[in-house]
C-alpha positions in Angstrom: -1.5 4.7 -18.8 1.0 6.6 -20.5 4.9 7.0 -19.5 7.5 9.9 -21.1 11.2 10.1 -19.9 12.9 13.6 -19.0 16.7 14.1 -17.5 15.0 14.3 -13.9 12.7 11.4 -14.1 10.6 9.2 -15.4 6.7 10.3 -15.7 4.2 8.5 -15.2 0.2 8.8 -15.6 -2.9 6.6 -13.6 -5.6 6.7 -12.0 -4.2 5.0 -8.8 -0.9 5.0 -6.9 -1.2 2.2 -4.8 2.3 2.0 -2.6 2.7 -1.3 -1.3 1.8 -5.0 -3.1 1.7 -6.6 0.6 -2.0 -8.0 0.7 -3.9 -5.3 1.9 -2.7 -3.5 -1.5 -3.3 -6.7 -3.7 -6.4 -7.2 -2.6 -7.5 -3.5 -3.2 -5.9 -3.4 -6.8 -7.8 -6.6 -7.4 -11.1 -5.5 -6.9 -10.6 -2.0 -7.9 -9.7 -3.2 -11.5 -12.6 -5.9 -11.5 -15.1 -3.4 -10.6 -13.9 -0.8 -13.0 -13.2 -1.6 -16.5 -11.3 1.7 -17.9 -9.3 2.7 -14.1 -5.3 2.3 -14.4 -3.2 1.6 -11.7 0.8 2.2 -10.7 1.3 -0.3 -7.4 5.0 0.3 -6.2 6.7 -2.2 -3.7 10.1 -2.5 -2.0 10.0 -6.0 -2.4 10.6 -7.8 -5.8 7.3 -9.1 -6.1 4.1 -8.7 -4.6 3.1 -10.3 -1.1 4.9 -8.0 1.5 5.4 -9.9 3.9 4.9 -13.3 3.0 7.9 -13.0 1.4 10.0 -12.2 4.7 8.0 -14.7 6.6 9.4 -18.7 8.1 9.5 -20.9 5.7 7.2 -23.0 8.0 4.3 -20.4 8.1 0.9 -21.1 6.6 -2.3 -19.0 6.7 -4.0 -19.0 10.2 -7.3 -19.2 9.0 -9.1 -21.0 5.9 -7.9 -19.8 2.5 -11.8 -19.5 1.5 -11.4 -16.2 3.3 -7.8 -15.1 2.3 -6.4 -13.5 -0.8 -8.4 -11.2 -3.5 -11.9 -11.8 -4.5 -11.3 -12.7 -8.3 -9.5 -15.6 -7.7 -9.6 -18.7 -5.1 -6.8 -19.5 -3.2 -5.3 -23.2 -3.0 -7.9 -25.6 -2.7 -10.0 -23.2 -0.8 -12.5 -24.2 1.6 -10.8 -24.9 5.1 -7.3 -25.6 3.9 -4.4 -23.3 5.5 -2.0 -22.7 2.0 1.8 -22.2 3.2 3.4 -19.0 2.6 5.1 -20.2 -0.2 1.3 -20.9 -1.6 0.3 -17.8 -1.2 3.4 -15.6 -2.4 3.1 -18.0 -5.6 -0.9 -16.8 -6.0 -0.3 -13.2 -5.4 2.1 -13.5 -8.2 0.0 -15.2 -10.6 -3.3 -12.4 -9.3 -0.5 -9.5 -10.0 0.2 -11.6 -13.9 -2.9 -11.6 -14.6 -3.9 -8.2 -14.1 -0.8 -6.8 -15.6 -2.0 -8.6 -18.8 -4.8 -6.0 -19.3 -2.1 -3.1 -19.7 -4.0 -1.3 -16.9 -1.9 -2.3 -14.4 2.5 -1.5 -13.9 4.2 -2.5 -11.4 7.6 -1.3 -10.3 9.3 -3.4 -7.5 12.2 -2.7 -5.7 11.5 0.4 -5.7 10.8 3.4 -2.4 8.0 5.4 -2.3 9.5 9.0 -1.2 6.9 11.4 -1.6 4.4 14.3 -3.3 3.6 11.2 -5.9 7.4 10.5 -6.4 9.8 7.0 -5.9 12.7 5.6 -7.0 14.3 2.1 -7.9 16.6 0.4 -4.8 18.7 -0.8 -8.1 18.8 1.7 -11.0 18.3 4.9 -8.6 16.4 6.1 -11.4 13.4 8.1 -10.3 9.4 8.4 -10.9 6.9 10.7 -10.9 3.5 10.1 -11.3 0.4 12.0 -11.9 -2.1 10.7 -10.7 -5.6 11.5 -11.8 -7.9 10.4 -9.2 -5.9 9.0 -5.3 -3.2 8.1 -4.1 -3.6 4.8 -1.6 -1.4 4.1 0.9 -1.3 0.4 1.5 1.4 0.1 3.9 -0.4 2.1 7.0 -1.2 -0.8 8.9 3.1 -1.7 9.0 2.8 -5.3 9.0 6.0 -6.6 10.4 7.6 -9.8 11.0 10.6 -10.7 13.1 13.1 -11.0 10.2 12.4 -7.3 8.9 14.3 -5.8 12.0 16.3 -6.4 15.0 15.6 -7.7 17.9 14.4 -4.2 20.0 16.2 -5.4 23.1 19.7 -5.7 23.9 21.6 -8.8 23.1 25.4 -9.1 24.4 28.1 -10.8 22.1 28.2 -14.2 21.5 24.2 -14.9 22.6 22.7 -16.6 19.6 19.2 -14.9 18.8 17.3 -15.5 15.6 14.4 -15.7 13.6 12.1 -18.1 13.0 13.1 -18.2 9.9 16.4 -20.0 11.1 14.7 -22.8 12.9 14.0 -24.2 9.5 17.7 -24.2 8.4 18.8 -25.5 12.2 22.0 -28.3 11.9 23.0 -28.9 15.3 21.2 -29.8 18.7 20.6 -27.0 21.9 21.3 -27.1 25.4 17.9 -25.3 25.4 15.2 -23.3 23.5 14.0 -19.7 24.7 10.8 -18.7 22.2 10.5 -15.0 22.6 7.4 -13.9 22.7 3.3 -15.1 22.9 2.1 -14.0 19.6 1.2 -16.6 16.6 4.7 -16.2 15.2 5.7 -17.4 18.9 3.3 -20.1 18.7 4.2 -21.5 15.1 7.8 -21.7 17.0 6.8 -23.7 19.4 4.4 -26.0 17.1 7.6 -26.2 14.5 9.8 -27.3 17.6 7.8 -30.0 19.1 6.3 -31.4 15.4 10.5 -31.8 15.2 10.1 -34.1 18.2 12.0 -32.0 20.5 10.8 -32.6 24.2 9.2 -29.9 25.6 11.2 -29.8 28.6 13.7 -27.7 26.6 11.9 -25.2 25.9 11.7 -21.8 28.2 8.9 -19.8 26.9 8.8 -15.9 27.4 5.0 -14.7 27.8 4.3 -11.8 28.4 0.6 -11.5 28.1 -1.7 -14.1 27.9 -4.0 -14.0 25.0 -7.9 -15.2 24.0 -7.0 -17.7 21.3 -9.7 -18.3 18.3 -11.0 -21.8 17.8 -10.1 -22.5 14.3 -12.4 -25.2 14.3 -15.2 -22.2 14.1 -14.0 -20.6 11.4 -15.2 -22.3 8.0 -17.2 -22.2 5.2 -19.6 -24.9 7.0 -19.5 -23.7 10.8 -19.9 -19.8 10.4 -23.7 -19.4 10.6 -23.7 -21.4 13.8 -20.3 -19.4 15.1 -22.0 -16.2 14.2 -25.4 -17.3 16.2 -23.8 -18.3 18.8 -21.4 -14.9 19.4 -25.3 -13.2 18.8 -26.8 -15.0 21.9 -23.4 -15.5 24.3 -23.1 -11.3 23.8 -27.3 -11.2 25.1 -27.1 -12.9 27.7 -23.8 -11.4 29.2 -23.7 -8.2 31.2 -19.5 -8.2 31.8 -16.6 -7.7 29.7 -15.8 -10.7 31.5 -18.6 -12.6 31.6 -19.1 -12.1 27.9 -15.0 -13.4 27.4 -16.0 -16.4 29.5 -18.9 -17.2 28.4 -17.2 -17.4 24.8 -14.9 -19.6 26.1 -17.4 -21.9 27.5 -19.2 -22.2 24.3 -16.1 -23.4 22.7 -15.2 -20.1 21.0 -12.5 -18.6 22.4 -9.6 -20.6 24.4 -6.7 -19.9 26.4 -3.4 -21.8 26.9 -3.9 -21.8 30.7 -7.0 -21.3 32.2 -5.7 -20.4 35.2 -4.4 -17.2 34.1 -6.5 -14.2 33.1 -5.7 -12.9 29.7 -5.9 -9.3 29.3 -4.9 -9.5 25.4 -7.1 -10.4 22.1 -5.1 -10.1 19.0 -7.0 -12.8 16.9 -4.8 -15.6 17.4 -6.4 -18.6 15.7 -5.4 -22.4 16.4 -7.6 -25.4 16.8 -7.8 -27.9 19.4 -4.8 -30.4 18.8 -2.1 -27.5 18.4 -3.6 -25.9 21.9 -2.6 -29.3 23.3 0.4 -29.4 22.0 1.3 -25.7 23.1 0.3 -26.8 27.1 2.8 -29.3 27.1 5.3 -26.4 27.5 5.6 -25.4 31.0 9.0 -23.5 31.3 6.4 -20.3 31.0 7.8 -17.1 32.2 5.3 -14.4 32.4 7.6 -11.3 34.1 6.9 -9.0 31.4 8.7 -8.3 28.2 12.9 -8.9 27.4 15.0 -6.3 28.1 18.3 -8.1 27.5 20.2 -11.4 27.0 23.5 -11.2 28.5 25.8 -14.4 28.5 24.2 -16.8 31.0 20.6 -14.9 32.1 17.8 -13.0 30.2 16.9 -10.1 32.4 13.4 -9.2 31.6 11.1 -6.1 32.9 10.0 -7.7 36.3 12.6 -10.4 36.7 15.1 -12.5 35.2 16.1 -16.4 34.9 19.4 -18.3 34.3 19.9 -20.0 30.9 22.6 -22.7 29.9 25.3 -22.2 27.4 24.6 -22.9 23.8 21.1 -21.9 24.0 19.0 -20.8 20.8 16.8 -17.5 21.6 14.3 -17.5 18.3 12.7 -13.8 18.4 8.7 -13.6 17.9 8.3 -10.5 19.7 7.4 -8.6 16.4 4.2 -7.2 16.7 3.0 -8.0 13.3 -0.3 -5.9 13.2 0.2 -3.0 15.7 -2.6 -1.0 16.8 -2.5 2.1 14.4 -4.3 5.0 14.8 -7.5 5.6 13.1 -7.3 8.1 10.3 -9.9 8.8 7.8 -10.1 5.5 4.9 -11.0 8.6 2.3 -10.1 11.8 2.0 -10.1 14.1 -1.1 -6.9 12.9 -2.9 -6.1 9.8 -0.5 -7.0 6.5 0.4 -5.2 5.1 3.3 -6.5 1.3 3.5 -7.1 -0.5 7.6 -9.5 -3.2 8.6 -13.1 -2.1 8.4 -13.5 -5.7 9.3 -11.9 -7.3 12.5 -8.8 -9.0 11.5 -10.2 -9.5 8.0 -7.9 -7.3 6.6 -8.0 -8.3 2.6 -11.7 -8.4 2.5 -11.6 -4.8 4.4 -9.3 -3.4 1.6 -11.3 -5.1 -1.6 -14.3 -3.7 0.0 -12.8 -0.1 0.7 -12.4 -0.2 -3.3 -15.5 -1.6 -4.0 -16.4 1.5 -2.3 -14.2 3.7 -4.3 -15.8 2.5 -7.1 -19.5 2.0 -6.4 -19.7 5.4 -4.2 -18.5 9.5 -5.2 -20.0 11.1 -1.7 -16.6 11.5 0.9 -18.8 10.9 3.5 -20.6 8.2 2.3 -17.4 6.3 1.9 -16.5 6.8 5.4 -19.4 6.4 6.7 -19.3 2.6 4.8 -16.0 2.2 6.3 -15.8 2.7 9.8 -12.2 1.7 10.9 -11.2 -1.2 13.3 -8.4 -1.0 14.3 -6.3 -4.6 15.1 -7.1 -5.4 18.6 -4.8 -6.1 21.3 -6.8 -5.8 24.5 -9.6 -7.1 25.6 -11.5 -3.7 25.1 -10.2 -3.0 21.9 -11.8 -6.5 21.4 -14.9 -5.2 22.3 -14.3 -2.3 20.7 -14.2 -4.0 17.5 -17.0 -5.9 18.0 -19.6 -2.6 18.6 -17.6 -1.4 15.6 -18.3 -4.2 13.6 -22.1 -4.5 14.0 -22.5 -0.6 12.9 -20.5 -1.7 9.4 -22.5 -4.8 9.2 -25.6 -2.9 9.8 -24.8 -0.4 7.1 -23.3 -2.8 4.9 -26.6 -4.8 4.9 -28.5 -1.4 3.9 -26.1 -0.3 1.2 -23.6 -3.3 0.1 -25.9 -6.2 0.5 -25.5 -7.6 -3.2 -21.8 -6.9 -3.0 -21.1 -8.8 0.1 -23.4 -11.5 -0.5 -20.8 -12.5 -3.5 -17.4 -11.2 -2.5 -15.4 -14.8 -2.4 -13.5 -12.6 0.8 -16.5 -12.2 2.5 -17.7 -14.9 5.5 -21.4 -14.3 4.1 -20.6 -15.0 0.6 -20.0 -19.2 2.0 -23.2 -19.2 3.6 -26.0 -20.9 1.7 -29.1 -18.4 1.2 -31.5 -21.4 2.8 -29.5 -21.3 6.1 -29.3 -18.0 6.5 -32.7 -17.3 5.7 -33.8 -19.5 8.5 -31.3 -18.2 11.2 -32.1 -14.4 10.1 -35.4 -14.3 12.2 -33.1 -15.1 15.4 -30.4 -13.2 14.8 -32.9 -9.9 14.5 -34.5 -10.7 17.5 -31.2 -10.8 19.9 -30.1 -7.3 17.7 -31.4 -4.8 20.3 -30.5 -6.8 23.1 -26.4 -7.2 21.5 -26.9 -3.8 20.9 -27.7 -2.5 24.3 -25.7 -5.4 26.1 -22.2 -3.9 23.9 -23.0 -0.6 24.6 -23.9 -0.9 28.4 -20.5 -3.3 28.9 -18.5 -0.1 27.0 -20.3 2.3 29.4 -18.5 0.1 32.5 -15.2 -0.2 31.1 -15.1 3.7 30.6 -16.7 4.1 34.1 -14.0 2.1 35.4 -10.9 3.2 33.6 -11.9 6.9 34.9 -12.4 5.7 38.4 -8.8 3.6 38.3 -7.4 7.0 36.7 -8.9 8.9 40.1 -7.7 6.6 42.2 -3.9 7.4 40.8 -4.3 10.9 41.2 -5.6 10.9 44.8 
């Protein structure tokens, strides 16, 4: 890596720019160096240090699934295994990942700084600009746009004087509430919730705005010990299932997906993982209101898009209504002189970007790589659940054929925790319900299309 200073700007020379140290872009840097012992590597952020947004994030957050499964593959996260490391864990390792590879003197990083364009950025604090050439691709790690309710405003309208926040805030709160309105269903909304009532705050005061119901991961599933049998079980509930429906119930009545009431459909998946005691803790909330999203908070009422409801004086409103992995479209993971990282995985989104650079390295044909890395985008419906899951058996499939080795011993893969005994012995099964998964995903796709066609008839006639 080489750097030389002129009037207009600073020039730089690597292999790789990689824009954006969020997780996605730490965990591609990781294995992209640990695969490839010459390749050199320019990773610019915004932020002063690598983590995106972890780093914005409550101070109350924690990962929502084990840390066996989060992070980069060189290096194990916390205590591993099944324990949920707080943000402040994880910014911490993401620091020490980005130390250690800067050691090697393959590696700069240049925070604070904005990626503009054609190759080029420029420091938030010096204004001094860059430009790099880069040898091989440029990889855009911030596609996905992970965002978190302290990176923006709230997007509806809030009138003078009505105190919204954060969640963030709730960790620095001084003084008691007439009442508590949580905006919004997502985790972030739930973690709100969770943080209130852990504070001992009776549940009565809370009003919580939902406007979709979502399927709800057990977290009790997902572990190094329990993911054969979770896997096996998923194989044999999709068999004998003939419904989008029936297959989502069916989950649930195997104990692998949950919903906060059972009494209401829910028409969204965006892999929102609790386990069993914070579920409990969520129902004892009833102050639901499920009218559809906010469209404003004016002095005494919150008028919402189907509705709207009183609220006291000195209320806190704590905004979770960031949608913090939207549903991007799918763009091609390679192209000639670019890499733009998304989830090849569903909601594995570091162990899609290590292996996206595992591919990089390992693989030269374009269409190879894509082929290796068919894009999943987050879900948020139920079909884009399913979706993901027809998706997800093609890339296992083809990953089994060409990346067995790899995934077998990627720390970010769920396979890599499985002992080779237990797997050997569930293998037999699991081949023998694949054509019937396979016919049973593709016939339950074949309805919903069927169906959205007929609704979209319906409309016109």
């Amino acid at each position: 890596m080489t750097a030389q200073t002129s009037q207009a700007s600073t020039q730089l020379t690597a292999d790789y720019l990689v824009v954006g140290a969020g997780a996605m872009g730490m965990a591609f840097v990781d294995e992209l160096l640990s695969g490839n012992a010459t390749v050199t590597v320019v990773l610019v952020d915004r932020y002063a240090g690598p983590g995106g947004h972890w780093r914005r994030s409550y101070p109350f957050v924690s990962l929502h699934q084990p840390a066996a499964f989060y992070g980069v593959n060189s290096e194990t996260l916390g205590r591993g295994g099944r324990s949920l490391a707080s943000g402040v864990e994880v910014v911490g390792y993401f620091q020490r990942v980005l130390e250690k590879h800067l050691a090697t003197g393959r590696l700069s990083f240049y925070p604070h700084c904005e990626y503009t364009d054609a190759h080029e950025f420029s420091s938030t604090v010096t204004g001094e600009n860059y430009s790099v050439e880069v040898k091989r691709k440029l990889v855009d790690a911030t596609y996905m746009k992970v965002e978190v309710p302290s990176m923006r405003t709230p997007p509806y309208r809030v009138v003078h004087g009505a105190e919204v926040v954060p969640p963030n805030a709730l960790a620095d709160i001084s003084r008691p509430y007439t009442g508590y309105v949580i905006v919004g269903a997502g985790k972030t909304g739930m973690d709100a919730v969770l943080y209130l009532l852990g504070l001992g705050l009776n549940p009565d005061l809370i009003t919580w705005i939902m406007p979709n119901d979502a399927w709800l991961l057990d977290r009790g599933n997902i572990h190094p010990d329990g993911l054969l049998q979770s896997l096996g079980k998923q194989q044999e509930v999709i068999a004998k299932s003939e419904t989008l429906e029936a297959l989502l119930l069916n989950l649930e009545a195997d104990g692998m997906l949950m919903r906060i009431d059972k009494s209401v459909w829910a028409e969204k998946y965006r892999c929102a993982t609790v386990n069993r005691e914070e579920l409990e803790q969520l129902r004892k909330v009833k102050n639901v209101v499920r009218s559809g999203r906010v469209v404003s908070i004016e002095d005494s009422q919150v008028v919402l898009e189907n509705g709207s409801f009183n609220v006291p004086r000195q209320t806190l409103f704590v905004d979770c209504s960031a949608n913090g992995l939207s549903n991007r479209p799918i763009v091609p993971v390679f192209a000639a002189k670019k890499i733009t990282l998304q989830s090849v995985s569903m909601c594995q989104q570091v162990y899609s970007a290590s292996l996206i650079a595992h591919v990089e390295t390992a693989f030269n044909d374009l269409e190879m790589q894509n082929n290796l890395c068919r894009v999943i985008p987050h879900p948020e419906t139920i079909d884009d659940y399913l979706y993901a899951v027809r998706i997800g058996a093609m890339n296992n499939a083809t990953w089994g054929k060409h990346l067995s080795k790899w995934v077998r011993n990627a720390r970010l893969s769920f396979r890599s925790h499985i002992p080779t005994w237990r797997l050997f012995l569930k293998m037999p099964h699991m081949i023998k319900l694949a054509p019937l998964v396979s016919k049973n995903l593709k016939t339950i796709a074949q309805q919903r299309e069927t169906g959205k066609e007929s609704a979209k008839l319906a409309k016109i006639i």
